[in-house]
GUNUMI-270272 format. One record per residue (C-alpha): residue number from 1; x, y, z; residue in three letters; chain. Coordinates in Angstrom, 2 decimals. Layout:
# GUNUMI-270272
{NUM; {X; Y; Z}; "Ala"; "A"},
...
//
This chain:
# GUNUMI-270272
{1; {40.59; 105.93; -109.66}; "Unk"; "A"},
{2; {39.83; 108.23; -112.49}; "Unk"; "A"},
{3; {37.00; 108.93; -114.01}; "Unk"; "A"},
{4; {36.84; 108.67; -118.06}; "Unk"; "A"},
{5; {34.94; 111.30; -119.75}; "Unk"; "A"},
{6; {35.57; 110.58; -123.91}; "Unk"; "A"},
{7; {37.47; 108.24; -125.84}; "Unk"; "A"},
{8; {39.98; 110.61; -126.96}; "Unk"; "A"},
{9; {40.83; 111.03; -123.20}; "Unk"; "A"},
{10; {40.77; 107.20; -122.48}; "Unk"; "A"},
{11; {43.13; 106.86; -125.86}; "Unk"; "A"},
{12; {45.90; 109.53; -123.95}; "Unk"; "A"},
{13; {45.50; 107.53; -120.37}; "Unk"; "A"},
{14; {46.09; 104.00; -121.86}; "Unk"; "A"},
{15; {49.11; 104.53; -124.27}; "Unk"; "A"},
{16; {51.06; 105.93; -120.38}; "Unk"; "A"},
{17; {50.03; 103.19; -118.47}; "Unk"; "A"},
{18; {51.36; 99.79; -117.38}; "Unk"; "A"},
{19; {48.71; 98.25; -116.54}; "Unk"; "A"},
{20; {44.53; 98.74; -115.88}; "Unk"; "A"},
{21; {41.23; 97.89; -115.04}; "Unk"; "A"},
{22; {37.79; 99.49; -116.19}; "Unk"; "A"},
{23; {35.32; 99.52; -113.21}; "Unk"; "A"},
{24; {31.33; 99.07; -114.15}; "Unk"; "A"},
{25; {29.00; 99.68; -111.12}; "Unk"; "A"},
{26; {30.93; 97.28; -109.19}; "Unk"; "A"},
{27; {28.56; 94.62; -108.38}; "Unk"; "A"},
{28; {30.95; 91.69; -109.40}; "Unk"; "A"},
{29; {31.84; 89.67; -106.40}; "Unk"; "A"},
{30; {35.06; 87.73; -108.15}; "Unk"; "A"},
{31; {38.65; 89.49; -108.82}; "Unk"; "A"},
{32; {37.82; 90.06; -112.40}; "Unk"; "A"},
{33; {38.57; 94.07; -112.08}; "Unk"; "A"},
{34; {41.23; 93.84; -109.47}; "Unk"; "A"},
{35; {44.34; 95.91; -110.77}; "Unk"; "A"},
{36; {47.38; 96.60; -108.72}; "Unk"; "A"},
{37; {48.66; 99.56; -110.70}; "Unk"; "A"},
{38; {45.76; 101.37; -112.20}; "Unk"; "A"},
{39; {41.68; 101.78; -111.92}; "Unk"; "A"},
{40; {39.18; 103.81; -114.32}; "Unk"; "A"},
{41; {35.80; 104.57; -114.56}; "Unk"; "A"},
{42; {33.59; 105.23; -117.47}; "Unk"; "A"},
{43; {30.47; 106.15; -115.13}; "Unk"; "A"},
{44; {30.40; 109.80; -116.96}; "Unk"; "A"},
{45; {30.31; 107.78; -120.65}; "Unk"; "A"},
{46; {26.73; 107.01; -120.41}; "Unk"; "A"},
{47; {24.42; 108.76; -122.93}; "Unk"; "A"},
{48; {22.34; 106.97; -125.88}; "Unk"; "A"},
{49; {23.93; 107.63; -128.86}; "Unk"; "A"},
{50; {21.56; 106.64; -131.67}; "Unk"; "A"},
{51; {18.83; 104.56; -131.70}; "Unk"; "A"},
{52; {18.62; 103.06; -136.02}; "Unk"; "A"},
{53; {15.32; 102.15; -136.54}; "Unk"; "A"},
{54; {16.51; 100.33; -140.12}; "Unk"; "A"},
{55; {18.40; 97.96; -138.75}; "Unk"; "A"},
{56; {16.73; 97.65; -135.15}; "Unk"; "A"},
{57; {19.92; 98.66; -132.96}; "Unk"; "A"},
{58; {20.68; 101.15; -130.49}; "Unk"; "A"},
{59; {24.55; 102.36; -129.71}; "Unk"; "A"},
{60; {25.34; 103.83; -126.33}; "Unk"; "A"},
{61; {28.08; 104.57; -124.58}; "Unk"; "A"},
{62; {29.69; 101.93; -122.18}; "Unk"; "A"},
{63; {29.12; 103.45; -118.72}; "Unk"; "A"},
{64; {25.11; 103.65; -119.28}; "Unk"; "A"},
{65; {23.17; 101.27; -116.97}; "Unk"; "A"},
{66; {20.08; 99.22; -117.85}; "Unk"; "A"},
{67; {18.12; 101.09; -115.60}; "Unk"; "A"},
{68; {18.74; 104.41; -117.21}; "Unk"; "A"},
{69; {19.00; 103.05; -120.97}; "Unk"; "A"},
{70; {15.33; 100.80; -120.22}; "Unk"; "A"},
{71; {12.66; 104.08; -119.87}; "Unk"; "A"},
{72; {14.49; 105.79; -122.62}; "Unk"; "A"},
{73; {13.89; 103.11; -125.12}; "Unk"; "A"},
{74; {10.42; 102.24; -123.58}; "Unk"; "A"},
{75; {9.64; 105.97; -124.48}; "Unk"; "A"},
{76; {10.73; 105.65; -127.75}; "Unk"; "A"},
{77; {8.51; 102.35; -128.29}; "Unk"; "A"},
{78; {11.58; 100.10; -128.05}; "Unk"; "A"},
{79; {12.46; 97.29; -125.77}; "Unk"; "A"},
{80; {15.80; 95.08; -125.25}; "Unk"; "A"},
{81; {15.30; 91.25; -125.49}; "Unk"; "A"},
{82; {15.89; 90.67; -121.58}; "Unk"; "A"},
{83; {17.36; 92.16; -118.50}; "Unk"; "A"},
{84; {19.42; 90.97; -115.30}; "Unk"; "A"},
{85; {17.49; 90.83; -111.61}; "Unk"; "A"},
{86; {19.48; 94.14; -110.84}; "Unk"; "A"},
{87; {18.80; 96.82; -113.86}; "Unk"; "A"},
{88; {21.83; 98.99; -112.27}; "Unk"; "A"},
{89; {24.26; 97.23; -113.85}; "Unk"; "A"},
{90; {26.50; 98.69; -116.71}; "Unk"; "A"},
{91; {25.89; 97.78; -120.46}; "Unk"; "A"},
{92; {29.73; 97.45; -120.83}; "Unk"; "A"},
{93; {30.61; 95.37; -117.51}; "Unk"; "A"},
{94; {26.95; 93.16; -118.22}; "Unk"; "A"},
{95; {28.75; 91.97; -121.33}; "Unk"; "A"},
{96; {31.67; 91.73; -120.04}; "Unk"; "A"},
{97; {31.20; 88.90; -117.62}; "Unk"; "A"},
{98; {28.05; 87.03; -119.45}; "Unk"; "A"},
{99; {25.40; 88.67; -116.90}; "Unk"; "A"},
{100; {22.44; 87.21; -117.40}; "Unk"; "A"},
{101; {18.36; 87.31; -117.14}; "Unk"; "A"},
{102; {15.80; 84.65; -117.03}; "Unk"; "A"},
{103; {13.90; 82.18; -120.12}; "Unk"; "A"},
{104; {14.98; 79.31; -121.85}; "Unk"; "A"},
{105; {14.44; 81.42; -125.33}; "Unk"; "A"},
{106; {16.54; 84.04; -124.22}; "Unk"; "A"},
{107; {20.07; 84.73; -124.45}; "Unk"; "A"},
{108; {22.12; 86.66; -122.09}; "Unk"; "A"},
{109; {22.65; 90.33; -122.02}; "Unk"; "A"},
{110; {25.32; 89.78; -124.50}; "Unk"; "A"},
{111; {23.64; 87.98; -126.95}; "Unk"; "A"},
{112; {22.35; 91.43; -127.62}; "Unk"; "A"},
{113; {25.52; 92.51; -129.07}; "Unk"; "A"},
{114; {25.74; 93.41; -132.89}; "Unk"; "A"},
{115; {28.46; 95.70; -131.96}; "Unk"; "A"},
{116; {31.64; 96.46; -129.74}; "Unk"; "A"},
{117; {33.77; 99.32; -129.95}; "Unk"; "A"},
{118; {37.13; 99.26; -127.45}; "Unk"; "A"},
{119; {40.84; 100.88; -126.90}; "Unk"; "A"},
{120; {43.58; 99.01; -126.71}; "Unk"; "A"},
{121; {47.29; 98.95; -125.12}; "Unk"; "A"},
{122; {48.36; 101.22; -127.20}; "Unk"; "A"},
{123; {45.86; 103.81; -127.99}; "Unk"; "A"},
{124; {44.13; 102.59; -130.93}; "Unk"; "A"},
{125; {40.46; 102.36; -130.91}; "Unk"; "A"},
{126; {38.82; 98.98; -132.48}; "Unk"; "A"},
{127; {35.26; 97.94; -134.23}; "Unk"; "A"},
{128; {34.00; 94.92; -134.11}; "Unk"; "A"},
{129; {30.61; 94.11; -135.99}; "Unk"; "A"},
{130; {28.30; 90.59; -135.99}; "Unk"; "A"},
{131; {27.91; 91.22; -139.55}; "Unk"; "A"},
{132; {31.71; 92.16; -140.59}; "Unk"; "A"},
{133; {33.87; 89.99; -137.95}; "Unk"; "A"},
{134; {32.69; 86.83; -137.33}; "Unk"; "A"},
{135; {34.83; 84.35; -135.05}; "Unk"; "A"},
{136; {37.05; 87.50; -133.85}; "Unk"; "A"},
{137; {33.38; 89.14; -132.70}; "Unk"; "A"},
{138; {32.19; 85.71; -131.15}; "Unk"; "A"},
{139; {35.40; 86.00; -129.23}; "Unk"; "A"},
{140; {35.51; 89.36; -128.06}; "Unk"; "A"},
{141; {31.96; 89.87; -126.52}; "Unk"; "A"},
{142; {31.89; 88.22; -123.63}; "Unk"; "A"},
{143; {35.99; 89.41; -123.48}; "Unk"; "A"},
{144; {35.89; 89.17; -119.19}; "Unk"; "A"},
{145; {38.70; 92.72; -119.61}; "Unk"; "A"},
{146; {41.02; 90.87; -121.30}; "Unk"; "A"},
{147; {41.34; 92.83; -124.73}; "Unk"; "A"},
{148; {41.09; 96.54; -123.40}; "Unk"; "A"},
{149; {38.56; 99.20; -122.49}; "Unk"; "A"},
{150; {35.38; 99.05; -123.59}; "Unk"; "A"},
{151; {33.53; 102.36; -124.92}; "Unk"; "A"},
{152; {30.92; 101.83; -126.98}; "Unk"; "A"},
{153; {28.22; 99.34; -127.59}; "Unk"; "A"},
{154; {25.49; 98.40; -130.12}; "Unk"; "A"},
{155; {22.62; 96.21; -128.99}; "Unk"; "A"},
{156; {19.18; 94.34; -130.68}; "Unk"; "A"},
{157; {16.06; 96.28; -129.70}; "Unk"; "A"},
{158; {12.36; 95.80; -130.67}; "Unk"; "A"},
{159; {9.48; 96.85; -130.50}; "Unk"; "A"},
{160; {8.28; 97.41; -126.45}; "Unk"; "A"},
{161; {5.81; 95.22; -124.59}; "Unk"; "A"},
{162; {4.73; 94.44; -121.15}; "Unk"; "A"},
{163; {5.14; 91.59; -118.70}; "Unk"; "A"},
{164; {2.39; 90.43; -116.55}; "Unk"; "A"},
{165; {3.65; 88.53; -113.50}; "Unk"; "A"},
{166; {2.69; 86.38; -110.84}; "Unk"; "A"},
{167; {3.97; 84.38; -107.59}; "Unk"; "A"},
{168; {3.21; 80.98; -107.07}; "Unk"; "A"},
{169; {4.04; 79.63; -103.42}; "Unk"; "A"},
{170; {4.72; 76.37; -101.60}; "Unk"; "A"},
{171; {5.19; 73.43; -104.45}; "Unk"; "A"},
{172; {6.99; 70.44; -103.75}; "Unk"; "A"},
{173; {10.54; 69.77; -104.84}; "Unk"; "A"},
{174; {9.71; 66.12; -105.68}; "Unk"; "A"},
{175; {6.62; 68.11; -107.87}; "Unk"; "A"},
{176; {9.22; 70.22; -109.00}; "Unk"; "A"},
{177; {11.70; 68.13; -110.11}; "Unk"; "A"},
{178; {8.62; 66.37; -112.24}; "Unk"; "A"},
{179; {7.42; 68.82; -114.04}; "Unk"; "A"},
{180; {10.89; 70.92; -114.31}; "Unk"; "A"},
{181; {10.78; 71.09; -118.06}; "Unk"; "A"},
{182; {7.45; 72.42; -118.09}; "Unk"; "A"},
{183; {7.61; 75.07; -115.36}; "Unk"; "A"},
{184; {10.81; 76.29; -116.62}; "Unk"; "A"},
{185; {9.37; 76.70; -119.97}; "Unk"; "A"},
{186; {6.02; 78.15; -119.36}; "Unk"; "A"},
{187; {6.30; 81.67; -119.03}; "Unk"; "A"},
{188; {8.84; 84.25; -120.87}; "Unk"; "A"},
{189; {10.92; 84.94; -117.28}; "Unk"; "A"},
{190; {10.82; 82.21; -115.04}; "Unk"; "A"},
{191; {12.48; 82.06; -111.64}; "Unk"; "A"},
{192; {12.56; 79.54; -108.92}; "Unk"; "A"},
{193; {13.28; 80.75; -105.27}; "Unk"; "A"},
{194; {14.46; 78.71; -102.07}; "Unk"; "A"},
{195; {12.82; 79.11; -99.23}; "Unk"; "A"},
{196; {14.53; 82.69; -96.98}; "Unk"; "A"},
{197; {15.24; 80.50; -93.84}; "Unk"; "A"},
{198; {15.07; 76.67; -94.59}; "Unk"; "A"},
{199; {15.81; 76.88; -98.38}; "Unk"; "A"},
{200; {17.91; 73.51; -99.62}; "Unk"; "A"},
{201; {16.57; 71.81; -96.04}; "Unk"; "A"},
{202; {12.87; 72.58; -96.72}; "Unk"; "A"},
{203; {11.14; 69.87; -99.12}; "Unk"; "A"},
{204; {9.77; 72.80; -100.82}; "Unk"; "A"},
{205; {10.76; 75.38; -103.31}; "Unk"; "A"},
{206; {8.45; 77.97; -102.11}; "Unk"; "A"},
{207; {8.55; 80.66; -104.66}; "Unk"; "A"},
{208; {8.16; 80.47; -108.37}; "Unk"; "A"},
{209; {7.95; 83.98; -110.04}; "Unk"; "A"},
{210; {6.27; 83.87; -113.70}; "Unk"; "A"},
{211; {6.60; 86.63; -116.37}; "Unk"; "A"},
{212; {4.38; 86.48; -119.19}; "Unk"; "A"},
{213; {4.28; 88.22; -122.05}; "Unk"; "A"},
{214; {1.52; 90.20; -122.34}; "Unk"; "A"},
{215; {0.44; 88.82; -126.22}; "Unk"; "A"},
{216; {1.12; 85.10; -125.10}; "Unk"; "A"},
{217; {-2.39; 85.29; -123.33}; "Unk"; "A"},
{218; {-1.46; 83.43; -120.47}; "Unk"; "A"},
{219; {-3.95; 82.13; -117.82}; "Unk"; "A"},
{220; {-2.92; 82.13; -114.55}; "Unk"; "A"},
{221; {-4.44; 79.57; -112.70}; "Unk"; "A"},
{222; {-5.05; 78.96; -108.71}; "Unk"; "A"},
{223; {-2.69; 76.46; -108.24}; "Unk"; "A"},
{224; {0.44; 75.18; -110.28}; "Unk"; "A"},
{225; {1.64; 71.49; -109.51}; "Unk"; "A"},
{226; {0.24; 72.36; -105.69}; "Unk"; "A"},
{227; {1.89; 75.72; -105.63}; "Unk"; "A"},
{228; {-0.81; 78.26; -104.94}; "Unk"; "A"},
{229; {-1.35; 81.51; -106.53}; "Unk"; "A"},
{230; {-0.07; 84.02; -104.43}; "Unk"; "A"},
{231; {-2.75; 87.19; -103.39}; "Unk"; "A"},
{232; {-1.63; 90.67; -104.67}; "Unk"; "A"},
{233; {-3.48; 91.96; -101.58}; "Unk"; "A"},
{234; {-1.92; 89.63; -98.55}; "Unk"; "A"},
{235; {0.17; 90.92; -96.08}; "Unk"; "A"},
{236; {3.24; 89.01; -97.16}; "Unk"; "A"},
{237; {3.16; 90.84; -100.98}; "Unk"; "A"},
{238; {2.29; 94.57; -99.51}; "Unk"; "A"},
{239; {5.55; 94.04; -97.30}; "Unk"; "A"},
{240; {7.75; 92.95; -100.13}; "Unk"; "A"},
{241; {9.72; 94.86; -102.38}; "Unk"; "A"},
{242; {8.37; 93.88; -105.55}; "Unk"; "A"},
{243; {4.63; 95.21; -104.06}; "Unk"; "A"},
{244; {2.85; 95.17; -107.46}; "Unk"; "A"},
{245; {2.41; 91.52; -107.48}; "Unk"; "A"},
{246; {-0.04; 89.64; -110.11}; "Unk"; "A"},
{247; {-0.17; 92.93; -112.04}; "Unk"; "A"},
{248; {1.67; 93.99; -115.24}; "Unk"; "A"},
{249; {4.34; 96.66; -116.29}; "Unk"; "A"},
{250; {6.60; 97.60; -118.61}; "Unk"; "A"},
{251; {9.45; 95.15; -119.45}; "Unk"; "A"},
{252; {12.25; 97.46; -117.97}; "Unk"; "A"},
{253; {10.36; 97.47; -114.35}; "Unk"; "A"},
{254; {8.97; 93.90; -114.62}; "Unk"; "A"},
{255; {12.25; 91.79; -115.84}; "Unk"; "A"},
{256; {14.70; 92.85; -113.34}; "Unk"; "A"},
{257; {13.84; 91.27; -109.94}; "Unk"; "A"},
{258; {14.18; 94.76; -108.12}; "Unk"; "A"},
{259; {13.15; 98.28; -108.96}; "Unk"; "A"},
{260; {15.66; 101.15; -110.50}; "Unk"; "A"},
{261; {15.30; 102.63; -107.30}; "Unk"; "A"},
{262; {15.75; 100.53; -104.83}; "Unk"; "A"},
{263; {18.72; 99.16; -103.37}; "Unk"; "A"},
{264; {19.23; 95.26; -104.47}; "Unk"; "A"},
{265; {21.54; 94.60; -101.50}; "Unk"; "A"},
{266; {23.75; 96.28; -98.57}; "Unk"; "A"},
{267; {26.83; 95.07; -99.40}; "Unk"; "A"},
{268; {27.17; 92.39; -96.82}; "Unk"; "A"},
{269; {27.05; 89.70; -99.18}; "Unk"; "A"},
{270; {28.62; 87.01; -101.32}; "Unk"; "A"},
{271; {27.14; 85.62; -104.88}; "Unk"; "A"},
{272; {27.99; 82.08; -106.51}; "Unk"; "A"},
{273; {26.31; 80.66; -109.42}; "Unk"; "A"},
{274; {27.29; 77.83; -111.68}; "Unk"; "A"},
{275; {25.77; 77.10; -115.34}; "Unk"; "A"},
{276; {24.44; 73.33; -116.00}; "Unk"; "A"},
{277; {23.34; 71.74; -119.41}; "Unk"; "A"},
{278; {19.50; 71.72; -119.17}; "Unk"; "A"},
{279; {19.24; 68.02; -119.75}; "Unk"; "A"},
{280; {21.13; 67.86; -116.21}; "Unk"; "A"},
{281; {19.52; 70.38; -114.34}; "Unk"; "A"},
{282; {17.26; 67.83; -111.78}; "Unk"; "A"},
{283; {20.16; 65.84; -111.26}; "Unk"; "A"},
{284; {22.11; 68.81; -110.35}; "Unk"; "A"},
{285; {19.66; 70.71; -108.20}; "Unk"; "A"},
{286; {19.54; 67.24; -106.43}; "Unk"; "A"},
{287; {23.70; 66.78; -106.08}; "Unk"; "A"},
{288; {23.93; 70.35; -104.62}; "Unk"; "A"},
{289; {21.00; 69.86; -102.20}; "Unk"; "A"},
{290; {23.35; 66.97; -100.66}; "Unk"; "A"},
{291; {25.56; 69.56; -99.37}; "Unk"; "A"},
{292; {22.36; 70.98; -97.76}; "Unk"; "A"},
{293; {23.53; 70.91; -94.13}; "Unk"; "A"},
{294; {26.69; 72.82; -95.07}; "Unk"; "A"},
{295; {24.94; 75.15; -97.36}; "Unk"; "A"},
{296; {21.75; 76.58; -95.36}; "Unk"; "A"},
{297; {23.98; 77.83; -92.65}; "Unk"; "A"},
{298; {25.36; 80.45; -95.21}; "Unk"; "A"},
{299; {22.62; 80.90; -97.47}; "Unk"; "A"},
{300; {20.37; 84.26; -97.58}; "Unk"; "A"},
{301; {18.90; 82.94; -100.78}; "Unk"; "A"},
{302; {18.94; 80.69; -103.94}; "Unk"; "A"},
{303; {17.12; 80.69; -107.28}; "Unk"; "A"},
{304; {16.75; 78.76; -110.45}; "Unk"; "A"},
{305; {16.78; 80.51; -114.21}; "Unk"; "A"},
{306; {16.99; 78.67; -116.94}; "Unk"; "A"},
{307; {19.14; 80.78; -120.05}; "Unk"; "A"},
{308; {19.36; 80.03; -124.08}; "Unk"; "A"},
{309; {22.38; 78.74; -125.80}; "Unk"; "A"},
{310; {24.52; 81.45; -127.39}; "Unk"; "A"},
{311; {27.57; 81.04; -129.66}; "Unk"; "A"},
{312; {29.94; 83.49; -127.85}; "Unk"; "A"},
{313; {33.21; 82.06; -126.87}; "Unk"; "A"},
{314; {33.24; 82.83; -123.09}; "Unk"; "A"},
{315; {29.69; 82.94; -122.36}; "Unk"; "A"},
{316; {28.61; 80.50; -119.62}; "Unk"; "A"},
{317; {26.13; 79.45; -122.30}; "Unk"; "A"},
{318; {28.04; 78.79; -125.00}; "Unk"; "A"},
{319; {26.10; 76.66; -127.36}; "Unk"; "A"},
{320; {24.15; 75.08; -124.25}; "Unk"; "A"},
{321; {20.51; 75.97; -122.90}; "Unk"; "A"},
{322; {21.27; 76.30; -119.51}; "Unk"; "A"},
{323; {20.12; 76.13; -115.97}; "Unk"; "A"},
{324; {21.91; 78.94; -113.59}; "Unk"; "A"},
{325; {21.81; 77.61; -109.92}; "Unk"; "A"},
{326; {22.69; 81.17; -107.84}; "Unk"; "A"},
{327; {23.45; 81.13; -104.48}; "Unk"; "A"},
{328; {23.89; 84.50; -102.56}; "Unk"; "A"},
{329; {25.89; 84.10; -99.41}; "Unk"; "A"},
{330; {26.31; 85.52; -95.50}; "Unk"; "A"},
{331; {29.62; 87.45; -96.04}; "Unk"; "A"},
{332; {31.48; 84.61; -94.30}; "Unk"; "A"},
{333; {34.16; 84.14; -96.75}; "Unk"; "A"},
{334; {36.27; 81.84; -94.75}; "Unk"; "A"},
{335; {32.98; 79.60; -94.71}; "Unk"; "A"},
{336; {31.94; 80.39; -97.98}; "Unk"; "A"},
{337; {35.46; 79.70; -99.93}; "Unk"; "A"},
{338; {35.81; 76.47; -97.82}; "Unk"; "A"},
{339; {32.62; 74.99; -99.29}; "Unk"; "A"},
{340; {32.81; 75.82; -103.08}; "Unk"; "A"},
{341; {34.69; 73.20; -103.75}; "Unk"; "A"},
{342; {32.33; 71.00; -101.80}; "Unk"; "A"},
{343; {29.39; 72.45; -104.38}; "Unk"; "A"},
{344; {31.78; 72.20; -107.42}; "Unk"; "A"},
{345; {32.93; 68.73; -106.86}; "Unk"; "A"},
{346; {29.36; 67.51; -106.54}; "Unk"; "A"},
{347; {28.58; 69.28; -109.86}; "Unk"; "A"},
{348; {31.22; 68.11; -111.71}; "Unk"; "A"},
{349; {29.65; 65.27; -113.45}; "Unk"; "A"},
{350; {27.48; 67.83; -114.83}; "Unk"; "A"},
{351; {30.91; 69.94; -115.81}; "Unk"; "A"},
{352; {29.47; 73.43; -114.34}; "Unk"; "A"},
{353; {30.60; 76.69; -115.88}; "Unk"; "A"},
{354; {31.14; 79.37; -113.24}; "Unk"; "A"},
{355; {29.82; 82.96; -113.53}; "Unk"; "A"},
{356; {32.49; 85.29; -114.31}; "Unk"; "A"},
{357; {31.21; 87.89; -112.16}; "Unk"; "A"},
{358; {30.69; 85.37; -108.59}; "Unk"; "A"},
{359; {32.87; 83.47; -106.37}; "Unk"; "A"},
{360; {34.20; 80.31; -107.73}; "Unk"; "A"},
{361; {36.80; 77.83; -106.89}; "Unk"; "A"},
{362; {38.15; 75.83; -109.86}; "Unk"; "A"},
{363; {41.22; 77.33; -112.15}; "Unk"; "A"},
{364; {42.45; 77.37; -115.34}; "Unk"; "A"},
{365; {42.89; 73.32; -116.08}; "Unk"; "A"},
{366; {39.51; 72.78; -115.44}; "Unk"; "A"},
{367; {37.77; 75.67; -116.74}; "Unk"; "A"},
{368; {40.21; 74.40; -120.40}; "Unk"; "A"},
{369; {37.37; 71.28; -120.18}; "Unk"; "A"},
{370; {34.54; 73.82; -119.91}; "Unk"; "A"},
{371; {35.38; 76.15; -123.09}; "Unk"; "A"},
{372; {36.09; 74.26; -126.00}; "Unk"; "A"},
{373; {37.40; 77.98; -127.59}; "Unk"; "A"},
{374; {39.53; 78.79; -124.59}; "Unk"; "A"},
{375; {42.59; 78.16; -126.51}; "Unk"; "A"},
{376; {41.20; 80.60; -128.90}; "Unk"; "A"},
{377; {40.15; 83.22; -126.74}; "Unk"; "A"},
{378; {43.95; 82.95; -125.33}; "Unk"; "A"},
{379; {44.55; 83.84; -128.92}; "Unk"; "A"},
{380; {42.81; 86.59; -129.06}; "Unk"; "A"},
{381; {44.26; 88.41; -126.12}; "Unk"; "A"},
{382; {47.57; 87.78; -127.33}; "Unk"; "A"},
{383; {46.51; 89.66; -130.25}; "Unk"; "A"},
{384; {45.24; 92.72; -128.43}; "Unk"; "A"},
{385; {46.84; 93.07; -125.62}; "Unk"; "A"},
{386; {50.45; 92.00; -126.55}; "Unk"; "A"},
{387; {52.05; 94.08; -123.90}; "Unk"; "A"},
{388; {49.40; 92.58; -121.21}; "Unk"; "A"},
{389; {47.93; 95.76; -120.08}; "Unk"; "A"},
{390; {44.78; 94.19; -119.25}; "Unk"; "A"},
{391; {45.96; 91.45; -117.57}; "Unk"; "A"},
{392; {45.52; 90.58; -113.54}; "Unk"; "A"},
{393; {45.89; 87.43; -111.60}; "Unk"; "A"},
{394; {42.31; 86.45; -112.09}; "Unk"; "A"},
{395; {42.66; 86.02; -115.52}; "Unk"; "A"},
{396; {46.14; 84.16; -114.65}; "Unk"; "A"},
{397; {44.45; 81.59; -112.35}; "Unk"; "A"},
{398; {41.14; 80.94; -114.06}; "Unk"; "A"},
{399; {42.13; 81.71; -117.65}; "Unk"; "A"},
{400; {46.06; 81.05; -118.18}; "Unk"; "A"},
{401; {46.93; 84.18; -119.80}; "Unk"; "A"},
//
């Protein structure tokens, strides 16, 4: 693998090359960067490169991380609209694949995007603007590697705030499932955890993690549908990794679901997660929980965000609100490949878009039924990559290019 260190070197690599990948921090779990001939790395591109406080944007190179790019603009009294549970991630491979936070007013990471520079096949570097490009910017956002390598990136910020958060333990599901709308809606970041070691067997939903903004002056009451206010001081939250619980912070530490220096995972497991229309989420949650003999087995975890409707072609929220339902796995992929299309057949009445970046069964045909721009996007690659540079067989299989 080499590692990229400017543009004009990236320009030189690509014209000699048949065929590469770009690498991010490599916390995608599908085949999206898998590349039999060639791999690169833009981990040394990673500085801010001007922050315009006209037109509210900062543009930074592609290899910086959230969790590096978050202080910075917190220092300079700026904030980004949202950020992903892990804040490791890279801007560039974040957009790539539709990564996502948490709050049904707020896009994905790539809804930030006013801007996206990249190098093609043949050497030439390429602009595209919000403002200047219209359907050819819509398309190439979310662009899943398809169009070429990525180096530069211009993103929405405003002005910095804080999040206050809080736990709220132990509510039904059938209290859940009543009052979905509300809870979902009722704080800036909400998330809905499954229970560690009973999860989609358990009639609860044990965990339901709040973040308020701090100027919404939220109230946070004892008890929420019969889920209790969880105690900043118990045993349970000293032990955890998120230790600070019921207090506030900055948006960079408070968003993401772990710190910037801790460790998310060990690398011994698997991710899933499929998008739903919001006005199918309950009946969803409830199809998936009838594979729930089959599922806890294999399941460390599972969680519930809610995300806004964008207008970017590939985005798993293209012009639908949507509920994420995440699953992260034991790294039994036998098991774990054998029962996704289990999960996906009892979602598709609710026609589930997959998240780029995760394990997912279904192909090209049916992912055509999921993306009314697909055809479009297809387009687009043609256009960019003529000589298919950036091609692999993921994008064969699930796309048809």
């Amino acid at each position: 693998m080499l590692n990229i260190e400017s543009v004009e070197q990236l320009q030189e690599f690509v014209q000699k090359q048949n065929g590469l990948k770009a690498l991010g921090s490599r916390h995608c779990f599908s085949l999206i960067s898998d590349n039999v001939h060639q791999l690169i790395s833009l981990r040394s591109m990673n500085r801010i490169l001007d922050i315009d406080e006209t037109e509210k944007t900062v543009s930074v190179e592609a290899g910086i991380t959230y969790s590096k790019l978050g202080p910075e603009l917190d220092r300079r009294g700026y904030a980004l609209h949202n950020l992903a549970s892990l804040p490791q991630i890279s801007v560039a491979g974040s957009i790539a694949t539709a990564t996502h936070g948490s709050g049904s007013k707020n896009g994905n990471l790539a809804s930030a995007v006013a801007e996206i520079e990249l190098v093609t096949g043949d050497g030439e570097l390429h602009t595209l603007s919000r403002k200047k490009d219209a359907d050819g910017f819509l398309g190439a956002v979310v662009h899943l590697g398809a169009l070429g390598i990525v180096t530069r990136v211009k993103l929405d910020i405003q002005p910095t705030f804080r999040i206050s958060e809080y736990w709220y333990h132990g509510m039904k599901k059938e209290s859940l499932y009543e009052n979905f709308s509300w809870i979902m809606n009722s704080a800036y970041s909400v998330s809905v955890f499954s229970d560690f070691k009973r999860g989609f067997t358990n009639e609860h939903w044990p965990s339901i993690r709040l973040k308020v903004h701090e100027e919404a002056g939220f109230e946070a009451k004892p008890e929420l549908f019969g889920a209790r206010l969880a105690s900043t001081n118990s045993e349970k939250s000293k032990k955890a990794d998120q230790s600070t619980r019921n207090t506030s912070g900055a948006w960079w530490e408070r968003l993401p679901h772990f710190t910037i220096d801790g460790v998310a995972a060990k690398g011994n497991e698997l991710q899933t997660e499929y998008f739903v229309a919001i006005e199918h989420a309950t009946d969803a949650i409830k199809a998936v929980a009838t594979l729930a003999d089959r599922i806890q087995p294999l399941l460390y975890a599972s969680e519930l965000r809610t995300v806004a409707a964008d207008r970017l072609w590939m985005s798993t929220c293209y012009e639908q609100l949507s509920l994420a339902i995440h699953f992260t796995w034991k790294s039994d992929k036998e098991a774990v490949f054998n029962l996704l299309p289990e999960i996906e057949k009892r979602l598709a009445p609710f026609e589930p878009r997959p998240h780029w970046g995760k394990l997912f069964f279904m192909g090209s045909k049916t992912l055509e039924t999921r993306y009314d721009r697909l055809a479009d996007f297809r387009q687009l690659v043609d256009r960019y990559d003529p000589e298919s540079k950036f091609r692999n067989s993921f994008l064969r299989n699930k796309i048809g290019i």
